[in-house]
Each structure stands twice: as C-alpha cells, then as structure tokens.
N, C-alpha and C positions, 0 to 999 in steps of 0.2 A: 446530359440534359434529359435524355428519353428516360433513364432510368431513376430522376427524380433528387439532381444533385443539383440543388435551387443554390450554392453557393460553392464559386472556388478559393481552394485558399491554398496558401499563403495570396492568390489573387494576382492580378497587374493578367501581363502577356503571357507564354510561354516563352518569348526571349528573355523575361525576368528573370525565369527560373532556372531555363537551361538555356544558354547561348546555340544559337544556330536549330531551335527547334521555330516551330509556325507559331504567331499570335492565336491566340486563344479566343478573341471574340472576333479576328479575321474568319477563323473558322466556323464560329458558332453561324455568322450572317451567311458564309456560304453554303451551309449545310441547306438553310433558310430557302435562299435564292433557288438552289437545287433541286426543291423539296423533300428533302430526306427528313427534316425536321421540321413539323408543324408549328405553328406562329401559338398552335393551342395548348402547345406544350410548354413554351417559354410562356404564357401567360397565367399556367398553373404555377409555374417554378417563382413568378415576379410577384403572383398573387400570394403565395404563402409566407416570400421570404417579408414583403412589405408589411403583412400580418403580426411579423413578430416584431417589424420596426414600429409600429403602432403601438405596442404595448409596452415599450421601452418608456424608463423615467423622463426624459428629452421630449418627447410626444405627447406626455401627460400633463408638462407641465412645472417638471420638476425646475427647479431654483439650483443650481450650484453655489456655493460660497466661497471656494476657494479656501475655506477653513472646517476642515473635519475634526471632528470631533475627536484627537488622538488618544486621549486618557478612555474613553469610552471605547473606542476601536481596540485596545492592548485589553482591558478585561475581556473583550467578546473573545481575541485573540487567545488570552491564556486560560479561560472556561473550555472552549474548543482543543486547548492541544491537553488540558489535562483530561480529561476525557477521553482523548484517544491513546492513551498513554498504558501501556499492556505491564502487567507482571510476570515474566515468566514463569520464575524462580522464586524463591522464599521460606528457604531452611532455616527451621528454628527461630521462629516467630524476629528473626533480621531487621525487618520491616513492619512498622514504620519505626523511623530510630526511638528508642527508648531515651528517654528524657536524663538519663545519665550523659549522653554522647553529647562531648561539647567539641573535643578538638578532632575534624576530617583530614585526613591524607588524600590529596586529590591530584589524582594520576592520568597523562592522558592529554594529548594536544587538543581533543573535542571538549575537554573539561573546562580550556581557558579559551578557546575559541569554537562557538558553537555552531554548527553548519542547520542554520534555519532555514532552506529550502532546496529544493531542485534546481536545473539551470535550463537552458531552452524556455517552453513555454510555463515551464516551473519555476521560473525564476521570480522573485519580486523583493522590489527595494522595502526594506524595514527601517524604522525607524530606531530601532535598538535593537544588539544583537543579544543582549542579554546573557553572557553565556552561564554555563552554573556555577563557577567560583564566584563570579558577582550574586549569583541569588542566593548562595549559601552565607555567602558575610552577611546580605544587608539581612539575614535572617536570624542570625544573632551566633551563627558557628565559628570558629573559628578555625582558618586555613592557613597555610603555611607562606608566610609573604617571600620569603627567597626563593621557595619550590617555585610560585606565581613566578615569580621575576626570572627565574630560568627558563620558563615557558615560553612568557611572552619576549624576552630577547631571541630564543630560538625560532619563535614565528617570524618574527622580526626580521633577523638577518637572513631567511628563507625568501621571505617579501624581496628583500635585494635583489638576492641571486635570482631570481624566478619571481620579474617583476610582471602584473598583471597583464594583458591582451588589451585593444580595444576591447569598446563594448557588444560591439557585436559578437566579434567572435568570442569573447568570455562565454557569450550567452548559451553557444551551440559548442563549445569546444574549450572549455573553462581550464585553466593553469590546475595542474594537479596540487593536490592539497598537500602539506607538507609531510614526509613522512615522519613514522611516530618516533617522537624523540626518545633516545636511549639515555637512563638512568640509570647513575651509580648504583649497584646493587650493595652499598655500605649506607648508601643516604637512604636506600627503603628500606635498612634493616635499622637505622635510627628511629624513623618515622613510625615502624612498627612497634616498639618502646614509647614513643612520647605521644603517637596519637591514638587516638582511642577507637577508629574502622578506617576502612581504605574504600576508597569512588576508585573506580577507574574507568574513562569513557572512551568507548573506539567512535571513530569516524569516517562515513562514506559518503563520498560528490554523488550524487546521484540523477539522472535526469535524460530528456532525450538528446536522439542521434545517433547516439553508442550504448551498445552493450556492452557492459563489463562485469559479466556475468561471471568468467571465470579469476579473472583478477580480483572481484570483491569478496568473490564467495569464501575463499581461502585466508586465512590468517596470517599477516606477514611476519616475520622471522623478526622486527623487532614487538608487535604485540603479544606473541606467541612469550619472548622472553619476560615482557614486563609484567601481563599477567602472572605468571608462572614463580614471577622474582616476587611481587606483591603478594600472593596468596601464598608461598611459602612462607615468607617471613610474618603477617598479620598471623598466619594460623598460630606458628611455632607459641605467639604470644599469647593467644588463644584469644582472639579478634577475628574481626569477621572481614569480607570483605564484598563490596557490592560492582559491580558492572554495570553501565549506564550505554547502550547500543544507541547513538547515535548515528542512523544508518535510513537509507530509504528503500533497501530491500533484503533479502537474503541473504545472511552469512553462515560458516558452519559456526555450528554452536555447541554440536556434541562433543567436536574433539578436548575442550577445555571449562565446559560447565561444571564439571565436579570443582575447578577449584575457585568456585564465585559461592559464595551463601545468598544473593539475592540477585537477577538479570532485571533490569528494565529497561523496556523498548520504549521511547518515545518517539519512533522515526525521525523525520524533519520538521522538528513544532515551532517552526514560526520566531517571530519577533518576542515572545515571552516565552520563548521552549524554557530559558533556565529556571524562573520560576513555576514555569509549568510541573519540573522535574523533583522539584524543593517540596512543591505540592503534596506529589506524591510520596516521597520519600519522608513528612514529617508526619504523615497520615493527616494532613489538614483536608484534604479528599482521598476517598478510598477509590483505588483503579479500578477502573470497570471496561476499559478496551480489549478488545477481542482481534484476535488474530486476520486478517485478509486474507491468509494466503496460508502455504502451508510450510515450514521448516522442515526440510529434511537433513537426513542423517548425513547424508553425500550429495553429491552432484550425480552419482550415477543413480540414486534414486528420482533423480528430474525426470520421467520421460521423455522428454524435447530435447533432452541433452546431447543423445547422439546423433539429432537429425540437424544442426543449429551450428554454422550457419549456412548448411547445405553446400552447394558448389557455386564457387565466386568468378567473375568472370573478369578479371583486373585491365585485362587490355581492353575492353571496352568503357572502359572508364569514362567521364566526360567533366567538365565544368557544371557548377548545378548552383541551384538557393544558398545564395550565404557565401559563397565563392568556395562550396563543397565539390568534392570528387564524388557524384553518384558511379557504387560499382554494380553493375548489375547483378543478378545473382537469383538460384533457383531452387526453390527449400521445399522439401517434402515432408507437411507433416503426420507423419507417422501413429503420436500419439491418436489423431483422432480426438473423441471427445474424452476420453479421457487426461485429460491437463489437468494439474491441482490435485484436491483432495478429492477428487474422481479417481483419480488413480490411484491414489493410496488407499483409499479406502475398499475399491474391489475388488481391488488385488491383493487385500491384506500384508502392503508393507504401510509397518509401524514411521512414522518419522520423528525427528525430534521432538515436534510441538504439531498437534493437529490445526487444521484450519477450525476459528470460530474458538482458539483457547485464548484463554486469559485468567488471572488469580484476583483473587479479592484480599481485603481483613479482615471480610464477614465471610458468614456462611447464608446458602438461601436454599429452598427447597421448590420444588412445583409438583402441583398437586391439583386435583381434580380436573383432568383433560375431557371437553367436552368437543363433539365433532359436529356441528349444524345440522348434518343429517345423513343417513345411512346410501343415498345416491345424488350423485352429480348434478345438479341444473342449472349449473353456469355462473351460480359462486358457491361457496364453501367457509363460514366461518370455524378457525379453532380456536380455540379458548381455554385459558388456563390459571391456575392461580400460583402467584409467586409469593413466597414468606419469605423472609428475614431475618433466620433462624441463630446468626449469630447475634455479637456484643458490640457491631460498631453499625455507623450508617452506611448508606452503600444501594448501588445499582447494580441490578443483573440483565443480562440480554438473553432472551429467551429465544431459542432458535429453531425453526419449523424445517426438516428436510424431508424428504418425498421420496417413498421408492414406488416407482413405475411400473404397470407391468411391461416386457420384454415380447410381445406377440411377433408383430415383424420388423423392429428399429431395436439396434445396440443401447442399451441402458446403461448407467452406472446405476451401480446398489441405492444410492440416493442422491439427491441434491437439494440444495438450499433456496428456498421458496421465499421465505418467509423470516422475519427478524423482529424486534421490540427491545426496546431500554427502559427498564422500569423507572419511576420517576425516584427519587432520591428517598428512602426506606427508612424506616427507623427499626432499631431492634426488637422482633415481634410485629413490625406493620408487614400487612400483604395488598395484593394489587392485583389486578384481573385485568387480566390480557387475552387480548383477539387477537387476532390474525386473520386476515383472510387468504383465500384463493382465488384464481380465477383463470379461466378457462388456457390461457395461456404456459399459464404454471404447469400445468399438466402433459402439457404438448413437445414434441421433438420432430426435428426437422425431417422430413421425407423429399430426396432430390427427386425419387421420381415423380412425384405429384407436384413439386414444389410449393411445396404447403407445411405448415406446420398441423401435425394431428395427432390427436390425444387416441391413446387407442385403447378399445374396453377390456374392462379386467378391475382387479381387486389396486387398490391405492393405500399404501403402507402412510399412516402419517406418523413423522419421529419426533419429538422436542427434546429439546437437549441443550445444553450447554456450550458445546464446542461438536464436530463431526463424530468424533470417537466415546462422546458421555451423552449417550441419549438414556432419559429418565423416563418418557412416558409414551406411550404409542398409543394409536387407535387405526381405523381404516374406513374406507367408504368404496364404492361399487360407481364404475361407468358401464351403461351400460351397453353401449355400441363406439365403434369407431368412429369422431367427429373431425371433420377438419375445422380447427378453427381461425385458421387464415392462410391464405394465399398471397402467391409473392410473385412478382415480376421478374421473371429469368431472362435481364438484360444484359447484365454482367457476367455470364459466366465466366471464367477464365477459359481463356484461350492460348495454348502455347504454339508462339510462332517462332520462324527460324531467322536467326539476325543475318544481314545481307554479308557477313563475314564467314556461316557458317556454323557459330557460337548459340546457344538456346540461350533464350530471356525468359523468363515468365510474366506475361503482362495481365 
C-alpha cells in the first residue's frame, strides 16, 4: 500500500491464494490500527483506483445489449492479426502465390487446427477457430480432402486419449497439444507431383505459468522430419515450399530455414488468424509486422539463458492460486540491462532475425531526416519521409533508436524510442513522419539517486528499419546531467533467511 499498489490481484484474502497464509485486509486494518500505515495513504490508493472506475463505460452510461456486434468484431479481428503478421523469409519472389497456384499440399496439425491464442490470462473464447485449410478452400484453392481427413481423425482420437481438463485448470495448465503427426513420406512424394507448393504449419500452446522455453525452442524429431521429407521432395519437383509459424514465441529457425522458400510468422492471431494468413499469402494485404523480439541462432545466444531458472527450492513447496504448487526459488539476473537486442547488438552477435525485422512486396526508402533542434529542452521532434519506392501497396514502420552517452551508467549501443506505421502507400506516394522524444527517453535508471537521469553529452539518433538496418542518423546535445524523475525506494528486495534455513528471495 505505502508503495503505491492501489489494487491486489488475483484479489480475495491471502487464504485464497495460499492456504495457511494471513488475510490480506485483516492485515492491511492492523497495519491501520497500529499506525504503520496512514489512513492518507489508503485514501491516495481508493482515490486513484475509483478515478479509473469513473471512467469505465458502466459509469458513463453505457447500454449493454447482450448482442455484439460479431460480423463487425471478426473484421476488426482479422485487420488486427493481418497486420501483425511478419514475413521472414521470401526467396524468389514465393510470395504472394502467383495466380497459376491452384492446388496446396497442406502439412502440419496447426494447418487444420489453428492455436488462436495464449492460455491463463491469454486465453479467450472465439467464436470460430478458423484454421487455414478452412481459409484456403473458402478462397477458392484447392486442398487435399483425405490429407484433411487424416488430420482431423488424428486430432480426433488424440482428443480421446488426452481428454481436455476442467476449465480452470485448462486455463493455467492446458492438455498438451497433440504431437505433430507423422506422414507417409510416399504420400508427400505423391503430393509433390500433383500439387503445385507445400504450407507446412508448426504449432506452439503458449501462455502463463510456465516456461517452456527450452522445450519449444527446439524442433521436435517428428517436425524436423516432415519438414525435411516436404522440402526434399517439393524441391526435387522444383516447387517451392512455404512455412507458416504458428507459435507465440521463439523457436530455432536457423537450423532448418534453408529448406523453406517463404517463413511467415503470424503468432496467435486470433479468431480470424486463418484468414488472416490467406491474407497475406494471396498478397491481398502486403505484411508489414515487425519483429518484437529478437530470434536467435541458439539458446546459448539468450543471455538469460544460463542464469534461468536459477536455484529452486522444492521442499518448500506449498499449496497456492489455482490449487498450484508455488516453489520458491532464487534467480540471478546476470544479464542486466542487456536482454534482447541490447545484447545482441553490443555485443555484436549476429542472430537469426533482428528485433524490429519484417519483409514486405514493396520496397520503401526514408529520406530527409530532420532533428527539432540542435539541444535538448524537454522535447525533441524527429522527422522523416517515407516513399514507396516499390510496385505494390504497403506500409512501412519507421523506427527511432537512441545511442546514449555512457558518462557514469552502463548503456547499450542503442535502444528503441520511438516507432510509426505508415498509413497504407501506393507505389510512389510518400508520407512524413515524426516522432517525438521526451525527456524520459533519454533517461536510465541510477540506484544510487533512485532516479532516472539523463546524463549530458552528445545523443546519437538512428531510423531504421529493424535494429541492424539503420538508414539515416542525426544527433543533438544535453547539456548537463537532469534528473528527470524520482522514485520511491519502498520495494527494494530484501533477501531473507526461511525459518528452515533455505533462501527465498522476496
């Protein structure tokens, strides 16, 4: 409460949460009664949270109907996932299928059943699962109706043997998805003869609770084959063959890209991911998502990798939310601020795909970078202009990172400020973009002041594309050290010793 935590949650008691711990607003009134805790503090925390119930639809006024609007809901729905929809890959103009391609080979338990979201608090009922063998028929392609019916009997009698959870525990501890069915490698050397390109779609449950970081990251021994069995035989015919990552975080992808001619990432898109995917692959919309994160080549290129998941402490185990086993446990992280493409990029290791990549059908350029002004005064517009310099329509994200100077706080070479999506281009139109700054941008965390503070020196500004394709630079001057905000050091972590003898880190 003192440190400005106007809401608990998951909420109720702490006997909710963990069996044989203290109520939670038993404590909060004794803290009260005691005076440890000021009545002016609880009335800052009641005063803020009420502020945002005020502004809720409910408080306004709003009308529910009990009838949403679904056909209007699944457009917003498939605008939104095609859009975030990344191209890795795109050897020899692949993509988008060329108007000869009528019959798909469509490979891949994700291809007939599509994993449109996360589980925990990622989870949400859809209204159609859409997956992409349904968006490919109703779109005038044709696929293999016995391939189909292998499929879905094989989900099928999976469903049996490894029938679904309650609901609850689906939600935090979801049934493994089925693994990837193995095919005749005589039925995909037919397929490669009578069809005209190969889909093949991997699949990853993704969501909180658990990491399964090193289980997803790796290829399993029957994807590894069917790739391998698909793209030998499409090649020998001299067909291409495309990859569809159905996935909601990082896989390796360098050990078997060479033998894909097109990757596309849609992560978990939703209720219309299959059309979403159809989208993009007929070039009805040109990709324009960009990476979040960064692909690496390995796991040993993670950082975090070797410090993760630290040292577990099992025999203190207890009951917890959800009727979970919390184990305690105490992680060092090492990296520091270098996570992501802070790392990679300081350190100049190369990874598969940089943070902030993505391919297009067009091509675009940026050109004329202007900087607000030569010193700092507490904002900073950048500005620049985007063309269109290919043959089709299409959006580019223009992306601002910042190298800092290094006087007395650890930098990374740069980071990510600033972003824009151009609005949809025709070939030859251009578009001018800003960006701003602001004072925070510029700032990095100092424990000993506990303050964040911008420190003076010269200020690198980068635009680019993706982390690793910066096109245009400029700079501008701080000229003294500013704090520009201050922070309450209420939380520090504290390590204390468990009455067994065992460390926790709380």
């Amino acid at each position: 409460m003192i440190a400005g935590n106007d809401l608990l949650t998951p909420g109720g008691s702490s006997e909710t949460l963990t069996p044989g711990k203290r109520n939670q607003e038993e404590m909060i009134l004794e803290a009260v009664k005691a005076g440890k805790l000021p009545e002016s503090t609880l009335d800052r925390n009641v005063t803020r949270y009420l502020k945002a119930v005020l502004k809720s639809p409910t408080m306004r006024g709003y009308q529910r109907s009990g009838k949403p609007d679904l056909q209007r809901d699944a457009q917003v729905a498939r605008a939104a996932a095609t859009d975030g929809i990344i191209l890795l890959k795109n050897e020899g103009g692949t993509l988008p299928l060329h108007k000869e391609i009528d019959r798909i080979a469509l490979f891949g338990n994700a291809s007939y059943r599509l994993i449109t979201g996360g589980t925990g608090s990622g989870f949400v009922w859809v209204a159609n699962q859409n997956p992409i063998a349904e968006a490919l028929a109703s779109t005038g392609y044709r696929i293999d109706e016995r391939l189909k019916a292998t499929y879905h009997g094989y989900l099928t009698d999976y469903d049996r043997d490894y029938p679904r959870k309650d609901h609850v525990s689906e939600l935090f501890n979801p049934t493994p998805p089925a693994p990837e069915m193995a095919v005749d490698p005589e039925l995909i050397k037919d397929h490669a003869e009578k069809f005209d390109i190969a889909i093949v779609t991997l699949g990853r449950v993704s969501g909180e609770n658990l990491d399964r970081e090193r289980d997803d990251f790796s290829l399993t021994r029957q994807e590894r084959t069917l790739i391998e069995a698909v793209s030998d035989a499409f090649h020998a015919n001299g067909k291409k063959v495309i990859v569809v990552l159905n996935i909601g975080g990082m896989i390796n992808i360098a050990s078997w890209r060479d033998k894909a001619d097109a990757i596309v990432l849609p992560w978990l898109p939703g209720q219309e991911g299959g059309n979403a995917v159809v989208d993009i692959l007929t070039g009805r919309v040109t990709p324009s998502g960009k990476l979040a994160t960064t692909y690496p080549l390995s796991l040993e290129q993670v950082p975090a990798d070797d410090n993760f998941p630290g040292t577990l402490y099992p025999e203190l185990a207890e009951p917890g939310f959800m009727t979970y086993k919390y184990i305690p446990g105490e992680v060092t992280y090492e990296e520091g601020i270098f996570s992501g493409y802070r790392y990679h990029d300081t350190f100049n290791k190369v990874p598969a795909y940089p943070f902030g990549y993505g391919l297009s059908y067009t091509r675009f350029a940026l050109s004329d970078l202007q900087v607000s002004a030569p010193e700092f005064a507490g904002v900073m517009d950048v500005s620049v202009t985007v063309t269109n310099t290919g043959e089709r329509h299409g959006k580019e994200v223009v992306q601002l990172y910042l190298g800092a100077p290094a006087n007395k706080l650890e930098k990374p070479r740069k980071e990510l400020k600033a972003f824009s999506k151009t609005r949809q281009l025709a070939p030859g139109d251009s578009q001018r973009v800003t960006l701003t700054l602001q004072g925070m941008d510029l700032a990095s965390f100092d424990p000993g002041q506990s303050a964040w503070v911008a420190e003076a020196g010269r200020y690198l500004v980068q635009l680019g594309t993706d982390v690793s394709n910066i096109v245009l630079t400029g700079s501008f001057t701080l000229d003294r050290d500013r704090i520009i905000e201050t922070t309450n050091p209420v939380l520090v972590p504290v390590r204390q010793i468990n009455e067994i003898g065992s460390r926790q880190a709380h």
